[in-house]
C-alpha positions as CSV (number, residue, x, y, z in Angstrom):
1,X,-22.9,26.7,29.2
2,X,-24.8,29.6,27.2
3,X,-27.5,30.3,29.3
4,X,-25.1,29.9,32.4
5,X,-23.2,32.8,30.8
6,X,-26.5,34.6,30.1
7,X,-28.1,33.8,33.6
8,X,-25.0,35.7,34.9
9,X,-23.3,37.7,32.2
10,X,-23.3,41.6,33.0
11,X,-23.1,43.6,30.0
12,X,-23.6,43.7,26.0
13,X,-23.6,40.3,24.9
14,X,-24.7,38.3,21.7
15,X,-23.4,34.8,20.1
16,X,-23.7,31.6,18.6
17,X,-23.2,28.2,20.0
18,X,-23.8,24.8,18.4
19,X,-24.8,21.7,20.5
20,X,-26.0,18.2,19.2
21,X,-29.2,17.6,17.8
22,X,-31.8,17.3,20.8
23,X,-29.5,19.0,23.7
24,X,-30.8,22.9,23.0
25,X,-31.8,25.0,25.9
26,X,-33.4,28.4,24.6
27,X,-31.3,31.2,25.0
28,X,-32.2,34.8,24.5
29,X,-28.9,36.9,23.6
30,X,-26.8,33.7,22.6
31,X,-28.2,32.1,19.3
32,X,-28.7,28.3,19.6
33,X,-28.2,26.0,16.6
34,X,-28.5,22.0,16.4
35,X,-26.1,19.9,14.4
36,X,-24.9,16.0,14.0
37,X,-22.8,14.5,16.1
38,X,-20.4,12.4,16.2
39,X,-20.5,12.7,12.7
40,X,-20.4,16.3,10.9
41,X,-23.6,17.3,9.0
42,X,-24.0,20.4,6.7
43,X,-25.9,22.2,9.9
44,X,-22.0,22.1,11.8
45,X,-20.5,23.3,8.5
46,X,-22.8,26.0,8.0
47,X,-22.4,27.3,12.1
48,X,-19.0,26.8,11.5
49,X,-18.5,29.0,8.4
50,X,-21.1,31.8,10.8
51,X,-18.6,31.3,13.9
52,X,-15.4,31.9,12.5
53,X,-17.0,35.2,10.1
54,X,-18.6,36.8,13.5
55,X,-14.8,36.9,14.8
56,X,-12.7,38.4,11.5
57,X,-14.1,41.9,12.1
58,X,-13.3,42.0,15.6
59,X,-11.0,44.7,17.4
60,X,-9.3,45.2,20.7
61,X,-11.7,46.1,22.6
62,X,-13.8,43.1,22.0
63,X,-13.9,40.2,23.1
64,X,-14.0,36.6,22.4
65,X,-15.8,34.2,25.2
66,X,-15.9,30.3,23.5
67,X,-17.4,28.0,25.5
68,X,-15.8,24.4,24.4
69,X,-16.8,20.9,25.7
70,X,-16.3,17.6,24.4
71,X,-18.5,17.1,20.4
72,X,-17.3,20.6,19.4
73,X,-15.2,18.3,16.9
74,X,-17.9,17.0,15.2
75,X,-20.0,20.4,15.9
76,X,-17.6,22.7,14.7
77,X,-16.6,21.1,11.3
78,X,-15.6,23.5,8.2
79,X,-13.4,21.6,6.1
80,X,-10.1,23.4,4.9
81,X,-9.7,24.3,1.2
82,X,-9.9,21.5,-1.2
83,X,-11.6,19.2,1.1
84,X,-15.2,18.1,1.1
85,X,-17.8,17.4,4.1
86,X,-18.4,14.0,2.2
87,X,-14.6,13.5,2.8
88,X,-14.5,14.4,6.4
89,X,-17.3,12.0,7.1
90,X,-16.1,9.4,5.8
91,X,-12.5,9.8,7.5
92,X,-14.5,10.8,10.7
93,X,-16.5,7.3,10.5
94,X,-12.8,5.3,9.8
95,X,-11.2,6.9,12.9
96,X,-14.3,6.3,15.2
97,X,-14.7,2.3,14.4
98,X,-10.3,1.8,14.1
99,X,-9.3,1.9,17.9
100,X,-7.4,5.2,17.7
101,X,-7.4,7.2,20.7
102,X,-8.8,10.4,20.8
103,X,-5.7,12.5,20.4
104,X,-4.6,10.6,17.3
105,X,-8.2,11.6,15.7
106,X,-8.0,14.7,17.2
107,X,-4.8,15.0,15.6
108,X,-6.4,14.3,12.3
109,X,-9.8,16.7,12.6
110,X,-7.4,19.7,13.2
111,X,-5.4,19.7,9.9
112,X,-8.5,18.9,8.0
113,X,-10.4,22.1,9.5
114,X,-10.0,25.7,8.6
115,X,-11.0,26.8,12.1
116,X,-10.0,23.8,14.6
117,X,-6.3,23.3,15.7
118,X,-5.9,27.4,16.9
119,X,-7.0,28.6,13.7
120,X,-10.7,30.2,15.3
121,X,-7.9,32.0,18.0
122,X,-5.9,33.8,15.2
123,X,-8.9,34.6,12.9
124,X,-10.4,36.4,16.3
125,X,-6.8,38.3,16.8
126,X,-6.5,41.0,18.0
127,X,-9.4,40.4,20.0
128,X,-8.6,38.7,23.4
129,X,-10.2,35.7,23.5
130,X,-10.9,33.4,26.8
131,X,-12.3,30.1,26.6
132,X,-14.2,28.2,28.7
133,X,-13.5,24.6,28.7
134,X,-15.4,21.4,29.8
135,X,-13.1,18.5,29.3
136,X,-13.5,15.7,27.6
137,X,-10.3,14.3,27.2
138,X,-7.9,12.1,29.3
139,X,-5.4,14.9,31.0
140,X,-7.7,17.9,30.0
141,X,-5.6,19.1,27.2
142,X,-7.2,22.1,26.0
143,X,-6.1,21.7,22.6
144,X,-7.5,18.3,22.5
145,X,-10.9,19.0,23.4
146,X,-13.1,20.0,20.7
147,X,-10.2,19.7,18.8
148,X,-8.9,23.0,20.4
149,X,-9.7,25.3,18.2
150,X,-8.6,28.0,20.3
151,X,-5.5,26.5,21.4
152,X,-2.0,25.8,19.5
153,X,-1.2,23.1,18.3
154,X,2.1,20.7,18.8
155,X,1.1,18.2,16.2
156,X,2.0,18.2,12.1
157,X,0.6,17.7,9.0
158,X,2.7,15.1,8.8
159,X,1.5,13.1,12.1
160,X,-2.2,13.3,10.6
161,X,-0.7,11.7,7.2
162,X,1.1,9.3,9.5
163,X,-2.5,8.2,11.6
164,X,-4.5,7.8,8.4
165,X,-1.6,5.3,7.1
166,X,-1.3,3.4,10.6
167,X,-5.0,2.4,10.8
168,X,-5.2,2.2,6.5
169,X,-7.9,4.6,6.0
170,X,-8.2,5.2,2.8
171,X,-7.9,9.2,1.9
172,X,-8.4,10.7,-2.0
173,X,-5.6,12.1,-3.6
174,X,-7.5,15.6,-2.6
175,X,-7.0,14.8,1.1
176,X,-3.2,14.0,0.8
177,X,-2.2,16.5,-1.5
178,X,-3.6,18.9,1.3
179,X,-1.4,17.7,3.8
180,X,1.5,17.8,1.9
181,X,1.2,21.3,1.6
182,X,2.3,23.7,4.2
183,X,-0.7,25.6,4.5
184,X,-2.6,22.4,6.3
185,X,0.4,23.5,9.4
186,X,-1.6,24.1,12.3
187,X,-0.5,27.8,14.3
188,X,1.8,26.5,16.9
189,X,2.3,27.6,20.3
190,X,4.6,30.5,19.8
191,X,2.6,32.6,17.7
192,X,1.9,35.5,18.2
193,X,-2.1,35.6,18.3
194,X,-2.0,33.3,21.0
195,X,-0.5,35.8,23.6
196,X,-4.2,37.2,24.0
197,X,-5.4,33.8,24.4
198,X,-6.4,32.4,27.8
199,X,-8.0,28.8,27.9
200,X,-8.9,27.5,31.1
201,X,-10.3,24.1,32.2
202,X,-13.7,24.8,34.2
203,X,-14.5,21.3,34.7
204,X,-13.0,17.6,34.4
205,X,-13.3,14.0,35.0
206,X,-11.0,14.6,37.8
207,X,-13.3,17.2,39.3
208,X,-16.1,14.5,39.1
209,X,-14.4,11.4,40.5
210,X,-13.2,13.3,43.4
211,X,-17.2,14.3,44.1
212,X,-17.8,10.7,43.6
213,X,-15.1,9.2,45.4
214,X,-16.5,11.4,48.6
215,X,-20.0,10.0,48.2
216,X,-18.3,6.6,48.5
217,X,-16.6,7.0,51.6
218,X,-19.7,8.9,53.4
219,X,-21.0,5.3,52.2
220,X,-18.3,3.6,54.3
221,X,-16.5,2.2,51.4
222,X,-12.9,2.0,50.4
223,X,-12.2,3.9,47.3
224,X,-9.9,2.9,44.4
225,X,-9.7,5.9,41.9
226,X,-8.0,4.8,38.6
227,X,-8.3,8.4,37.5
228,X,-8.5,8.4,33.8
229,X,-8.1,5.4,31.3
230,X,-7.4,5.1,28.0
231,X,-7.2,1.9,26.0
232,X,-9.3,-0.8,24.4
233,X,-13.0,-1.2,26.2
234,X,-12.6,-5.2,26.2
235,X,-8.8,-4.8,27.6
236,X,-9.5,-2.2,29.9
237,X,-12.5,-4.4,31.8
238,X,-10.5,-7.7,31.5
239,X,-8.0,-5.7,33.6
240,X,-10.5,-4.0,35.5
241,X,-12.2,-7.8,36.5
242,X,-9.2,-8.9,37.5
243,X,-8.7,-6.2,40.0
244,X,-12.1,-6.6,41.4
245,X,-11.7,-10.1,41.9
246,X,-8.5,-9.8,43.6
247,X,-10.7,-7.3,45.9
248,X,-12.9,-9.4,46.4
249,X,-11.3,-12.7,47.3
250,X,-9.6,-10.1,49.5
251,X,-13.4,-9.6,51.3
252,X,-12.7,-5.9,50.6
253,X,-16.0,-3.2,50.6
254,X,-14.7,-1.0,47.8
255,X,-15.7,0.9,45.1
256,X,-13.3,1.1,41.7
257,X,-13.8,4.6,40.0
258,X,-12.9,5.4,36.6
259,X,-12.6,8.5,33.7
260,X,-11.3,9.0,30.2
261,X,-12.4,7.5,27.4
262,X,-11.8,3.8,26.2
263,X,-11.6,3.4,22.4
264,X,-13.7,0.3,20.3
265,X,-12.4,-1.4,17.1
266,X,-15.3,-2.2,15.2
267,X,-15.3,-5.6,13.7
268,X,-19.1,-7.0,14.2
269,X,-22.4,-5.2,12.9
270,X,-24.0,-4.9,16.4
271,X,-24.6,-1.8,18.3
272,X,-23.1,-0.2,21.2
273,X,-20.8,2.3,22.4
274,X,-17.6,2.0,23.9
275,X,-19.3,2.0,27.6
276,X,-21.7,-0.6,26.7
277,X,-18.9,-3.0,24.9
278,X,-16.3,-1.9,28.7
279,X,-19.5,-3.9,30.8
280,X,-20.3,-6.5,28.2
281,X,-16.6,-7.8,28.4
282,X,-16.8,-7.0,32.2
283,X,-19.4,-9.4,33.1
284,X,-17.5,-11.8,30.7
285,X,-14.0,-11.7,32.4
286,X,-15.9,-11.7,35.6
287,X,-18.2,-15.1,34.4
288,X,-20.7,-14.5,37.2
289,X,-18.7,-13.5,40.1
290,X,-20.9,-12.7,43.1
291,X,-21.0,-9.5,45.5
292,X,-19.8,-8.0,42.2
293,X,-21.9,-4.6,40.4
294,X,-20.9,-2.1,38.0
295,X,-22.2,1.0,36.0
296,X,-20.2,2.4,32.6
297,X,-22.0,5.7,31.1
298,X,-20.9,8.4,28.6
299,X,-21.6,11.6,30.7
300,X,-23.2,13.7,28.2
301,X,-26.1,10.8,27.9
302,X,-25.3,9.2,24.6
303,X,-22.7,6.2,24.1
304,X,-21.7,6.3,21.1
305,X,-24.6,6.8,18.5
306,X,-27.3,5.2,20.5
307,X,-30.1,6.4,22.6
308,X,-28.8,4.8,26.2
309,X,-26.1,6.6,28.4
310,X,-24.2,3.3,29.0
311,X,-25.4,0.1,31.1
312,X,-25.6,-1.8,34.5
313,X,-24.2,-5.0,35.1
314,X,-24.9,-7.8,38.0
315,X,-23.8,-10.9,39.2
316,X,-26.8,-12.6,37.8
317,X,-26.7,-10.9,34.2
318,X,-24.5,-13.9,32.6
319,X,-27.2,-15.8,33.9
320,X,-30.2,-13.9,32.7
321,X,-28.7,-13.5,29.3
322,X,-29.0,-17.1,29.1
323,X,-32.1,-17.4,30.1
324,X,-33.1,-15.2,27.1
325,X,-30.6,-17.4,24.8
326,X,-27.7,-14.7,24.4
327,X,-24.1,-15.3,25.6
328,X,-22.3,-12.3,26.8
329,X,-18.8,-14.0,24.1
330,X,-20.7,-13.8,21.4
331,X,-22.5,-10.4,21.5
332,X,-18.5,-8.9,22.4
333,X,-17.5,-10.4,19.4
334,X,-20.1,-9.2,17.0
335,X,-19.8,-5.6,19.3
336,X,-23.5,-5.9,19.5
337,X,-23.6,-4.6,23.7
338,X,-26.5,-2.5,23.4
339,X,-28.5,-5.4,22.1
340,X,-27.4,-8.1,24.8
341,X,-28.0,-5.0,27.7
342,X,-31.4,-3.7,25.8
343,X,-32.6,-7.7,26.0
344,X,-32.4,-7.5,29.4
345,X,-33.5,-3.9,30.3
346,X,-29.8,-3.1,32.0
347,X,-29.4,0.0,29.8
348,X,-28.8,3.0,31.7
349,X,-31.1,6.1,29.5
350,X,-31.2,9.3,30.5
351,X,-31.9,11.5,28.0
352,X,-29.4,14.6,27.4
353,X,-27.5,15.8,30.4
354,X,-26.4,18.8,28.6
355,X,-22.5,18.8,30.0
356,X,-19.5,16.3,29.0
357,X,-16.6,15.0,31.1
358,X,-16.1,12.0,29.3
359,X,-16.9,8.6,30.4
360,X,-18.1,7.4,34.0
361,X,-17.1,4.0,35.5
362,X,-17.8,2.2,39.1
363,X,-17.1,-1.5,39.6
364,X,-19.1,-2.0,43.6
365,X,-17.4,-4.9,45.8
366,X,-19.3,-5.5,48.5
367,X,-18.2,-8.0,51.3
């Protein structure tokens, strides 16, 4: 997104973004920093704490051009008074492996920043400030993705207190004292630094399923787009398998398409993200079904916190995990899907793709 700005930008410019560790592209007016992700490291902290001081100074005739897409929660981390990195870490890790959706951890990051949840918006006021926003997020909320930190926020202290005690993760007394006091409140939609605030969705999973629902008919094949999806990956693809068998047995030539972001309760010591776990209880539910195929990938190249995009799945893979001794029940249940798929050399890898619209899913019926 920086160098697109700086490939067409006309006019004074200078900046600093902050991408993932391995996803830079050189820049020469825009400043390009790596930093962990999906969980915060002292590099986000430190670009964080340099971001929100390059906007304090700022007047009316500046202005403000962020360029959000989905990690900037992670990337953009600058914990709010009293609380440590250490301490957002560890909360970030608890959300990530309890099944909460993204908008409950969302929820969370923001009243545990000093610069998500709106707060980058009003320290750039009065500068007008226009962001630019990939999304990540089922229903391209912008103050969900990235954790919006230049859009207000609905949610309250006391929801984020509420998510932490509905999935038990334990908190210091640090943690809790801060959102029991009003200065973790978020800025909420009617104040005033917002009304020079414009936020606008550039690109979705919608946008991307349409494209790809196109290429599917050119192909002569009926298209069923489930849009985006939310939910647990082994519930979603049980439900997902049952449609496609129903399509099947119906000798249909179809494609299912799917977005959005599934979520993965981690109970097992395997690896795997939640694209990799969505095909692994796939081919399970499906138990070897014929004419059947499918693909589930994380669109920025990573699922999870492994090297592989997501995974492929076949009518034969039950069978050729077998053959190399692994059952497709027993990996689920120890959420080890990146070792069953690398065993049999189904992962998907393609190294960063530099963008992010959230997860990509196609189940391919053919008759």
């Amino acid at each position: 997104m920086a160098k697109a700005v700086e490939d067409h930008w006309k006019g004074d410019l200078h900046g600093l973004v902050v991408t993932r560790y391995g996803h830079a592209i050189p820049c020469s007016s825009i400043e390009v920093i790596e930093a962990g992700h999906p969980i915060p490291d002292t590099a986000a902290t430190e670009a964080a704490q340099r971001i929100l001081a390059s906007v304090r100074a700022l007047t009316a005739q500046d202005l403000v051009l962020a360029l959000m897409s989905g990690g900037g929660s992670s990337l953009l981390t600058l914990p709010a008074p009293g609380i440590t990195l250490a301490d957002k870490q560890a909360i970030t890790r608890a959300l990530l492996t309890c099944g909460a959706p993204i908008a409950e951890i969302n929820c969370v990051r923001k009243h545990l920043s000093a610069i998500k949840g709106g707060r980058l918006a009003v320290a750039a006021n009065p500068a007008p400030v226009t962001a630019l926003i990939i999304s990540d997020v089922p229903g391209d909320d912008p103050a969900l993705v990235a954790s919006g930190p230049t859009a207000p926020d609905s949610t309250t202290s006391a929801d984020a207190l509420a998510i932490l005690d509905k999935y038990g993760i334990a908190i210091l007394a640090a943690v809790r004292d801060w959102l029991a006091n009003p200065r973790s409140e978020t800025p909420k939609p009617r104040d005033p630094a917002f009304a020079q605030v414009r936020n606008r969705i550039i690109m979705s999973s919608r946008t991307v399923l349409a494209h790809c629902a196109d290429v599917a008919r050119r192909a002569d094949l009926d298209v069923i787009n489930l849009s985006d999806v939310e939910g647990e990956a082994r519930v979603v693809a049980r439900a997902h398998a049952e449609l496609a068998l129903r399509l099947r047995n119906q000798s249909k030539r179809c494609i299912i398409l799917s977005g959005g972001e599934t979520t993965v309760t981690v109970r097992g010591r395997g690896c795997g993200g939640r694209n990799a776990e969505y095909l692994l209880a796939l081919c399970d539910a499906l138990a070897g079904a014929d004419r059947i195929w499918a693909i589930a990938c994380d669109t920025d190249g990573i699922d999870g916190t492994e090297d592989n995009a997501g995974a492929i799945i076949a009518p034969d893979t039950l069978r050729r995990g077998r053959s190399l001794g692994l059952e497709a029940a027993t990996s689920l249940a120890g959420n080890d899907s990146y070792g069953f798929f690398s065993a049999l050399d189904d992962l998907v890898i393609t190294g960063p793709t530099r963008t992010n619209v959230n997860d990509f899913r196609a189940i391919l019926i053919l008759s």
